[in-house]
PAVEX-953957 format. One record per residue (C-alpha): residue number from 1; residue in three letters; x negated, y negated, z. Coordinates in pm, 1 decimal, m for minus. Layout:
ATOM    n  res         u         v         w
ATOM  NUM  ALA         X         Y         Z
...
This chain:
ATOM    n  res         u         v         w
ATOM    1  UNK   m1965.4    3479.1   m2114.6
ATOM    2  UNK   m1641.5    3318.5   m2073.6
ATOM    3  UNK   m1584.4    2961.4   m2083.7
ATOM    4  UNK   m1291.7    2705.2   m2029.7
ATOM    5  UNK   m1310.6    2369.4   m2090.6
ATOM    6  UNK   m1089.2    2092.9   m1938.3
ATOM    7  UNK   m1088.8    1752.8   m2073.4
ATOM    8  UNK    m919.1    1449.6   m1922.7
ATOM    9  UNK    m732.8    1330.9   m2226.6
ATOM   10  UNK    m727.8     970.6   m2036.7
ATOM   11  UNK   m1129.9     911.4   m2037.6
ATOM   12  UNK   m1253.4     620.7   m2218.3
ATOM   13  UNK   m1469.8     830.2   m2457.6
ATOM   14  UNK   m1201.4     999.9   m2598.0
ATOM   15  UNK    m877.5     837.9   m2535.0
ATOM   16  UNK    m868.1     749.0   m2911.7
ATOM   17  UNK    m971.9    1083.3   m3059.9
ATOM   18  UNK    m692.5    1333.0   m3187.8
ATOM   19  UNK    m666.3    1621.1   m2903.8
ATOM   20  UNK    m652.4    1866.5   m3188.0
ATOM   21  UNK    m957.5    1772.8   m3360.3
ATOM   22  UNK   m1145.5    1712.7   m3013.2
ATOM   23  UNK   m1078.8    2063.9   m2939.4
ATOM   24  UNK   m1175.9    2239.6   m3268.1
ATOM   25  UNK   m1513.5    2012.5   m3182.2
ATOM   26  UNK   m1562.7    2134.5   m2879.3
ATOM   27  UNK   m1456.3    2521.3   m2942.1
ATOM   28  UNK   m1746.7    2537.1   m3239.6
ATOM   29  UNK   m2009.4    2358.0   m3092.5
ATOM   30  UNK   m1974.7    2483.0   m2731.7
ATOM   31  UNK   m1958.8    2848.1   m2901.9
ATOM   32  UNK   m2312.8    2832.6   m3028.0
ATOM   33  UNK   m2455.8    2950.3   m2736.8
ATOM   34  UNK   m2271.8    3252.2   m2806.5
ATOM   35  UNK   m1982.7    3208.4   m2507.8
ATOM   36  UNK   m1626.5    3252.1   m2564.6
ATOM   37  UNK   m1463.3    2929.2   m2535.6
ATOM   38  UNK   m1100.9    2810.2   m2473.4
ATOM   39  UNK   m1051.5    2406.9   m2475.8
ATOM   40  UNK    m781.8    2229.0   m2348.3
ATOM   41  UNK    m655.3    1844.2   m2309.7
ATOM   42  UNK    m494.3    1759.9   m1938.0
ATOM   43  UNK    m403.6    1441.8   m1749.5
ATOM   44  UNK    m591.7    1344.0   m1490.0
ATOM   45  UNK    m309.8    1365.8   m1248.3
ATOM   46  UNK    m276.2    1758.8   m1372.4
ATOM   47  UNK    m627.7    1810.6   m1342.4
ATOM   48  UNK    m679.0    2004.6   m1004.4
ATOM   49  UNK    m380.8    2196.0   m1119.7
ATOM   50  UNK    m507.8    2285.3   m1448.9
ATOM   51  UNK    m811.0    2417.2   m1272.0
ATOM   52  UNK    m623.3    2626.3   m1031.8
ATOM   53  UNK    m465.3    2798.7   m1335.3
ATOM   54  UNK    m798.9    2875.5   m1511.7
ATOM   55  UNK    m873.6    3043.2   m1167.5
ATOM   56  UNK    m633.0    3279.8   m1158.3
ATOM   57  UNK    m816.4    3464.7   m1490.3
ATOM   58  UNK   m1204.8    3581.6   m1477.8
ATOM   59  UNK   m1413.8    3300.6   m1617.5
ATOM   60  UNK   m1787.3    3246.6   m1578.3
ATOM   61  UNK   m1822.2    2898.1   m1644.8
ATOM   62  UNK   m1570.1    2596.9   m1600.7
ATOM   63  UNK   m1631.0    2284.4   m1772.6
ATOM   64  UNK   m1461.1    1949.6   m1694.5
ATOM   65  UNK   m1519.3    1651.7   m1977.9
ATOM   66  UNK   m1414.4    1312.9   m1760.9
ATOM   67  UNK   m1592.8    1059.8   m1542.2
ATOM   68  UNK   m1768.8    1130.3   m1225.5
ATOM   69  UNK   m1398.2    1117.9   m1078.8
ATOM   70  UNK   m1272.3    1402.6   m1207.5
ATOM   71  UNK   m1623.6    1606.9   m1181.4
ATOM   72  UNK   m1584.2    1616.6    m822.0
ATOM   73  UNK   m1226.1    1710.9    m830.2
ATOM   74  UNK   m1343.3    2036.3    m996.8
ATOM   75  UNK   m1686.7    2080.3    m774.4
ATOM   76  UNK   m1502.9    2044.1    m477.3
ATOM   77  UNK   m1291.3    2364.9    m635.7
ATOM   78  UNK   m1564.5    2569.0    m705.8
ATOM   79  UNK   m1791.2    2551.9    m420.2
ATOM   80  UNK   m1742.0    2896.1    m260.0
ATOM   81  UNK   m1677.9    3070.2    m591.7
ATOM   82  UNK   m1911.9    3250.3    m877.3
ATOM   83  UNK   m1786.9    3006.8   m1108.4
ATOM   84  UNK   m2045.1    2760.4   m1281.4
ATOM   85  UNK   m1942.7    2422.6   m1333.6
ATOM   86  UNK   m2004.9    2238.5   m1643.9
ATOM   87  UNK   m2015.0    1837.8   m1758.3
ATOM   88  UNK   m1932.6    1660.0   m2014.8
ATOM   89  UNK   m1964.8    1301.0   m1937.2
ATOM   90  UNK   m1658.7    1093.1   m2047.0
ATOM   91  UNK   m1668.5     814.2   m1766.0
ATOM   92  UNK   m1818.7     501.4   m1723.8
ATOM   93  UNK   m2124.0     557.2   m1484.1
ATOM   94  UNK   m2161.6     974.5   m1546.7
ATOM   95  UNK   m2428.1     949.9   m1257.2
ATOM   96  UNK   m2478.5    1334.9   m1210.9
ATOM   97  UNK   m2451.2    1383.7   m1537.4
ATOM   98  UNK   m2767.8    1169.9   m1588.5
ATOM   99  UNK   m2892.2    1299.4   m1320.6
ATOM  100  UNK   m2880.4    1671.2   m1484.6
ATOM  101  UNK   m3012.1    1541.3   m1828.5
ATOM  102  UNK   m2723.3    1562.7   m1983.0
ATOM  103  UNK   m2658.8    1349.3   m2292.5
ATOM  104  UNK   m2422.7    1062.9   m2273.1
ATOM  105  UNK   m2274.8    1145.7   m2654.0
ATOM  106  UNK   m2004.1    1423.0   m2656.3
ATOM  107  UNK   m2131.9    1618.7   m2912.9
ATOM  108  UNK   m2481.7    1635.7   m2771.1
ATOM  109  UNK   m2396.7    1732.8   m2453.4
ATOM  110  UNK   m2128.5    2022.6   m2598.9
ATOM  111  UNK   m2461.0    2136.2   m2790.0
ATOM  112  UNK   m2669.1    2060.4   m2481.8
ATOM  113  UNK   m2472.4    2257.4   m2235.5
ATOM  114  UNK   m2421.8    2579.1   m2476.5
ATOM  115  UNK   m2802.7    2598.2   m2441.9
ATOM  116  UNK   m2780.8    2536.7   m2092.2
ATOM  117  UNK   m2951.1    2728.6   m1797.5
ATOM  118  UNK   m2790.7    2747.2   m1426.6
ATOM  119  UNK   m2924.8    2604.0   m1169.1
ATOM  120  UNK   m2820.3    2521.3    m805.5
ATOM  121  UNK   m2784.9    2189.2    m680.8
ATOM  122  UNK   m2712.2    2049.3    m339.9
ATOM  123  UNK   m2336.7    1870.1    m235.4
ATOM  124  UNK   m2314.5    1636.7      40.7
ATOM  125  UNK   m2029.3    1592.0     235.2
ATOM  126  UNK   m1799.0    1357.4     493.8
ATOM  127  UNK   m1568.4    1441.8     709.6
ATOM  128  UNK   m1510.5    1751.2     528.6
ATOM  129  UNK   m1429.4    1575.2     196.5
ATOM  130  UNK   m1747.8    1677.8     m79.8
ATOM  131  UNK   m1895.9    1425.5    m288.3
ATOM  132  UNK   m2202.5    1452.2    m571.0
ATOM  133  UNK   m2355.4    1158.4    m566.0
ATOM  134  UNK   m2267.2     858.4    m335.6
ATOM  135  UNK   m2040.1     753.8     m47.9
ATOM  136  UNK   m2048.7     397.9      16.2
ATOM  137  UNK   m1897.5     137.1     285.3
ATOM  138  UNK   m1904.8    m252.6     247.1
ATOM  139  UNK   m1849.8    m443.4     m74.3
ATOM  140  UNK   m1857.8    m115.3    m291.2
ATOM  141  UNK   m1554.8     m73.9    m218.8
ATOM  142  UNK   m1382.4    m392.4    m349.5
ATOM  143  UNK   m1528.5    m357.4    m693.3
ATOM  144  UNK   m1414.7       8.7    m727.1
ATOM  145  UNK   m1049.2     m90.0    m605.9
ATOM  146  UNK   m1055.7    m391.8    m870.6
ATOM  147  UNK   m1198.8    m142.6   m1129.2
ATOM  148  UNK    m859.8      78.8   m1022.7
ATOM  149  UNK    m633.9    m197.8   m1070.9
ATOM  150  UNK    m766.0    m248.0   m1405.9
ATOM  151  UNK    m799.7      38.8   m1522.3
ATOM  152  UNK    m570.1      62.7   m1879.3
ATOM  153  UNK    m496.5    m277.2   m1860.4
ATOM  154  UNK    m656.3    m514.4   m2181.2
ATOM  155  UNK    m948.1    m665.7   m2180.4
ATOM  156  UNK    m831.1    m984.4   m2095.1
ATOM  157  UNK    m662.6    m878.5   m1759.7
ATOM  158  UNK   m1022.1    m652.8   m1748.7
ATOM  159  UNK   m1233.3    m987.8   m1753.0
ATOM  160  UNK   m1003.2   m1201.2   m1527.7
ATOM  161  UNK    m992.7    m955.8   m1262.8
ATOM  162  UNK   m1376.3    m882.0   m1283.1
ATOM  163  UNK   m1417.2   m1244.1   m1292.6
ATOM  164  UNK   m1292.8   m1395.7    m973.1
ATOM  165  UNK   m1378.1   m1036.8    m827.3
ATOM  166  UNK   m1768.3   m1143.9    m894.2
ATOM  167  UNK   m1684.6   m1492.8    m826.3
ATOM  168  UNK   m1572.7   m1407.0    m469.8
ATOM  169  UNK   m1867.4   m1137.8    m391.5
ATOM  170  UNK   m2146.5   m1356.5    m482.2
ATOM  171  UNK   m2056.7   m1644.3    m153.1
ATOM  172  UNK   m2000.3   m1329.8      39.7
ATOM  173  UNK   m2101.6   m1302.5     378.7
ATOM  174  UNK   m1855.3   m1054.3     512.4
ATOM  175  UNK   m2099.0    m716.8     683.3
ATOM  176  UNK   m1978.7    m372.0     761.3
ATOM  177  UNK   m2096.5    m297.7    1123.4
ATOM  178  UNK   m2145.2      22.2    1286.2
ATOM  179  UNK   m2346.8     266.4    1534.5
ATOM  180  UNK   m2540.2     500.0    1287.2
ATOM  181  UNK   m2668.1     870.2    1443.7
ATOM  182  UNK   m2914.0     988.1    1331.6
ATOM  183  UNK   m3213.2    1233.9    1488.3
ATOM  184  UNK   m3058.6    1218.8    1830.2
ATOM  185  UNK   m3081.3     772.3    1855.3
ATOM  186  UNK   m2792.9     599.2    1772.8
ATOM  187  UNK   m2835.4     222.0    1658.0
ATOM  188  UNK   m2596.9     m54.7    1610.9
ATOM  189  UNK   m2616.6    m150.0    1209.5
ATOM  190  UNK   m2461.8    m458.8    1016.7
ATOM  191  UNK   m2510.4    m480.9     659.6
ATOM  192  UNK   m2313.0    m612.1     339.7
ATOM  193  UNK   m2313.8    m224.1     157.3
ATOM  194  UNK   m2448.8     114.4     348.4
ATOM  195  UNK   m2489.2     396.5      93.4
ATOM  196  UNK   m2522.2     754.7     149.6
ATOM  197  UNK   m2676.6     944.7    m150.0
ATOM  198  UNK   m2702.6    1328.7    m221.6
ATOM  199  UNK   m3064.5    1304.6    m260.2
ATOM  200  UNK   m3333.2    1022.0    m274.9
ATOM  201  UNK   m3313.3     753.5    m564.3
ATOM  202  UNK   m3636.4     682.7    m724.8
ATOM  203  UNK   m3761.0     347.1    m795.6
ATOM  204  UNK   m3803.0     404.1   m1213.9
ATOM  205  UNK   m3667.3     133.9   m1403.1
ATOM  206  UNK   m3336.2     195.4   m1520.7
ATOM  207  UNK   m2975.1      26.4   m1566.8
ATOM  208  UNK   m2854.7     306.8   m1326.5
ATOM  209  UNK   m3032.0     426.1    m997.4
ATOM  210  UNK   m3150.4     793.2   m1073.4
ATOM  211  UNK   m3216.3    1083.8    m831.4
ATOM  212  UNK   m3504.1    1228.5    m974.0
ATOM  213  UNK   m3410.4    1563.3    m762.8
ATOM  214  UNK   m3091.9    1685.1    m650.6
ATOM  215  UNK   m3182.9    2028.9    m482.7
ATOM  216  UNK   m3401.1    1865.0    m161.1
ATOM  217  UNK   m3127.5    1915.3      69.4
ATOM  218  UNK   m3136.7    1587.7     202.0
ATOM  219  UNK   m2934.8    1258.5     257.0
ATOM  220  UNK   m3068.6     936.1     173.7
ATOM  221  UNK   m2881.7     667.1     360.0
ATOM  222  UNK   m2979.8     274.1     224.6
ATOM  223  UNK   m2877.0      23.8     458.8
ATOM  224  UNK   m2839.2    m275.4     249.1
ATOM  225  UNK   m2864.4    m607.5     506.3
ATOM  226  UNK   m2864.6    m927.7     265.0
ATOM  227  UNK   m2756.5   m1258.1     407.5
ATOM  228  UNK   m2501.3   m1284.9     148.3
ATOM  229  UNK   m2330.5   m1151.9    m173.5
ATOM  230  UNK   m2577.9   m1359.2    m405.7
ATOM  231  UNK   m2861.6   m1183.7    m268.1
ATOM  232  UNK   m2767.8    m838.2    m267.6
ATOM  233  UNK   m2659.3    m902.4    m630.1
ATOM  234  UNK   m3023.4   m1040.4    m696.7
ATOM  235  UNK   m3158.1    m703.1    m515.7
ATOM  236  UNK   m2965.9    m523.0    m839.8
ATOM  237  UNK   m3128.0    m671.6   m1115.0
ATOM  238  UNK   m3483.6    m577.8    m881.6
ATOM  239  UNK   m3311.4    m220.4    m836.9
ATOM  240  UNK   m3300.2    m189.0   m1197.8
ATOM  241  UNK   m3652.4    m336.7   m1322.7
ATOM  242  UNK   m3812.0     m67.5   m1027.7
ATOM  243  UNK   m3878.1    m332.6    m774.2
ATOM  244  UNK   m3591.5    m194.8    m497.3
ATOM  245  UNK   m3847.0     m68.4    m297.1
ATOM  246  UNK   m4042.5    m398.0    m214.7
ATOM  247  UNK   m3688.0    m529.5     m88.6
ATOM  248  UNK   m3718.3    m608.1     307.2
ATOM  249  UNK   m3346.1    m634.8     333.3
ATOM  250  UNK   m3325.9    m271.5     207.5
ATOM  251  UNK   m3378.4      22.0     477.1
ATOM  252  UNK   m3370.5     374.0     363.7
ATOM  253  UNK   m3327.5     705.9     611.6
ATOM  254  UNK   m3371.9    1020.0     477.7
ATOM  255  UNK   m3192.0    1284.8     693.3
ATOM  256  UNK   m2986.2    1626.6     661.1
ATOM  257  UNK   m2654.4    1452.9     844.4
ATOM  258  UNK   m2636.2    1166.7     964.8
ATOM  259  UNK   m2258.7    1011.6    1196.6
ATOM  260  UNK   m2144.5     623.4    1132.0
ATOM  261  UNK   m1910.2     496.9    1409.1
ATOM  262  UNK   m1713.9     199.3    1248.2
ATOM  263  UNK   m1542.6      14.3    1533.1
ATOM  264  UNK   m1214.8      90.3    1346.0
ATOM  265  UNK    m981.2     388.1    1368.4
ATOM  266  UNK    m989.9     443.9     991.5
ATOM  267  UNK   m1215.4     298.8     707.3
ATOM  268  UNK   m1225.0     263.9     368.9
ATOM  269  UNK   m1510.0     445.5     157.5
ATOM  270  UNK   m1594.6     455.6    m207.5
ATOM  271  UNK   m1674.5     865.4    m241.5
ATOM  272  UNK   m1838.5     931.1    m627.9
ATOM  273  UNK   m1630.2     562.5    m700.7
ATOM  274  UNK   m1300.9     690.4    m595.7
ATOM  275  UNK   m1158.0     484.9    m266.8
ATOM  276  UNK   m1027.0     668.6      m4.5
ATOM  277  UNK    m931.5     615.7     355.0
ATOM  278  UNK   m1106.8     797.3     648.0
ATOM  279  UNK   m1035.5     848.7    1010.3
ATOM  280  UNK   m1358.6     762.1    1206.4
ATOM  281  UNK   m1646.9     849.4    1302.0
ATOM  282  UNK   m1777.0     921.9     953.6
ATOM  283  UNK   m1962.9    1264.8     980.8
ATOM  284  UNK   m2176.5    1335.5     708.1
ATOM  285  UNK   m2400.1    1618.2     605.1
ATOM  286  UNK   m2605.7    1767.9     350.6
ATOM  287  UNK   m2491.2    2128.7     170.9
ATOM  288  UNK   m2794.1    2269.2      14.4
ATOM  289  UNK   m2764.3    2468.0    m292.4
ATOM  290  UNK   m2364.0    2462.8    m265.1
ATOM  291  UNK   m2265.0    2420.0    m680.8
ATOM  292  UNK   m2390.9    2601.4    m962.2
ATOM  293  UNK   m2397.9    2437.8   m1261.5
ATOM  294  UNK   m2569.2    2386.1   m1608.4
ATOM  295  UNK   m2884.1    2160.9   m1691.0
ATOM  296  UNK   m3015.1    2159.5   m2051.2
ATOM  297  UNK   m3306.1    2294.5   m2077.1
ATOM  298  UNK   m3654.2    2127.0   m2107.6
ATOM  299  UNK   m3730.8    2048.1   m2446.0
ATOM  300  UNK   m3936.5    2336.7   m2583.4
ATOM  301  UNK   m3775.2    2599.7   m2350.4
């Protein structure tokens, strides 16, 4: 089996890691399972480049080491293709990653994914743009532009801007409304955050929401409806001792596609934490089975 490797050189978890050494790592250990291996260090502005040029040469498997970012750069490459993607989670979140049982620690995982079986997971989509894991509208998408901003800056700039960022989102009262389709009804909807999953979260305790399935070809939209920012921000800390479920304020559809009118022309949504503007309505569907990628095996396998 042949397998490249591409690894933003800009990711947290390795930014201070020689690109020499981090390759001769992640050649040997990524080699175990008996693959042929070629590594390489890009920028994350020559990523979908890079990934064009593995392409044009016969490779099995395509890994991508970076946050959950630059994963979708790569799935949204290889849908359509016999190429199996591969993660090794460098970002901050690394929610599919997590998702697939991957291990957060970059050795592991290397080890972990040259065991690793394939398997075929669903993609969701909107507006023809794929995403893994979550699209969101409403106050998402103020945090993940201040996250942008400061991005590479120090930590002081890092805690100033987070600061009055939280500061300001807690006396929130600012909704996102819109006509959500759904089933053949339409209804009008106003809520602080709307967020459309691939796949159902569960309700297990955690510090990060986890979909405990990501092959059910399904949507799971959560209409979030708070009074204010103080509340939602409450409905967090419940999210991640388990309790999200007990939450009136929280609605959740599950659906195969779902449309969102916004009374706007265009909108802003976060899609796997990456902002981006869309022209409206905001079409969004479920593609069972679309990526092939590898999940670790169980423990015993």
């Amino acid at each position: 089996m042949r397998m490249h490797v591409l690894i933003n050189c800009r990711a947290g978890s390795v930014i201070n890691r020689e690109p020499a050494e981090l390759v001769e790592t992640l050649t040997k250990l990524l080699s175990e399972g008996g693959a042929e291996v070629e590594v390489e260090c890009v920028d994350p502005d020559q990523l979908a480049a890079a990934v064009e040029q593995v392409l044009l040469a016969p490779v099995e498997v395509l890994v991508v080491g970076g946050g959950d970012g630059s994963i979708r750069t790569v799935a949204s490459r290889l849908i359509g293709t016999d190429v199996t993607l591969g993660i090794l989670p460098l970002g901050t979140t690394n929610r599919t990653a997590r998702d697939l049982g991957i291990p957060l620690e970059l050795e592991a995982a290397a080890r972990a994914l040259a065991a690793a079986e394939t398997v075929r997971i669903d993609v969701a989509e909107v507006n023809g743009r794929i995403y893994l894991c979550n699209s969101m509208l409403g106050l998402p998408i103020a945090l993940a532009e201040q996250r942008q901003e400061v991005r590479g800056q120090g930590v002081l700039a890092f805690l100033r801007g987070y600061g009055a960022l939280f500061r300001n989102l807690l006396t929130t009262t600012r909704k996102v409304s819109v006509e959500l389709e759904e089933g053949g009804a339409a209804r009008r909807v106003r809520a602080l955050m709307i967020a459309v999953a691939n796949n159902a979260y569960d309700d297990t305790p955690k510090m990060v929401l986890a979909r405990p399935a990501l092959d059910r070809g399904e949507l799971a939209v959560y209409l979030v409806q708070h009074e204010h920012g103080a509340a939602m921000a409450w409905a967090f800390v419940k999210a991640m001792l388990g309790l999200w479920r007990r939450d009136p304020e929280i609605e959740e559809i599950r659906t195969g596609q779902l449309t969102l009118r916004p009374h706007r022309q265009r909108v802003r949504v976060t899609n796997d934490g990456e902002v981006e503007e869309l022209s409206t309505p905001l079409r969004y569907r479920s593609r069972p089975g679309a990526l092939a990628v590898l999940k670790p095996r169980a423990a015993g396998a």
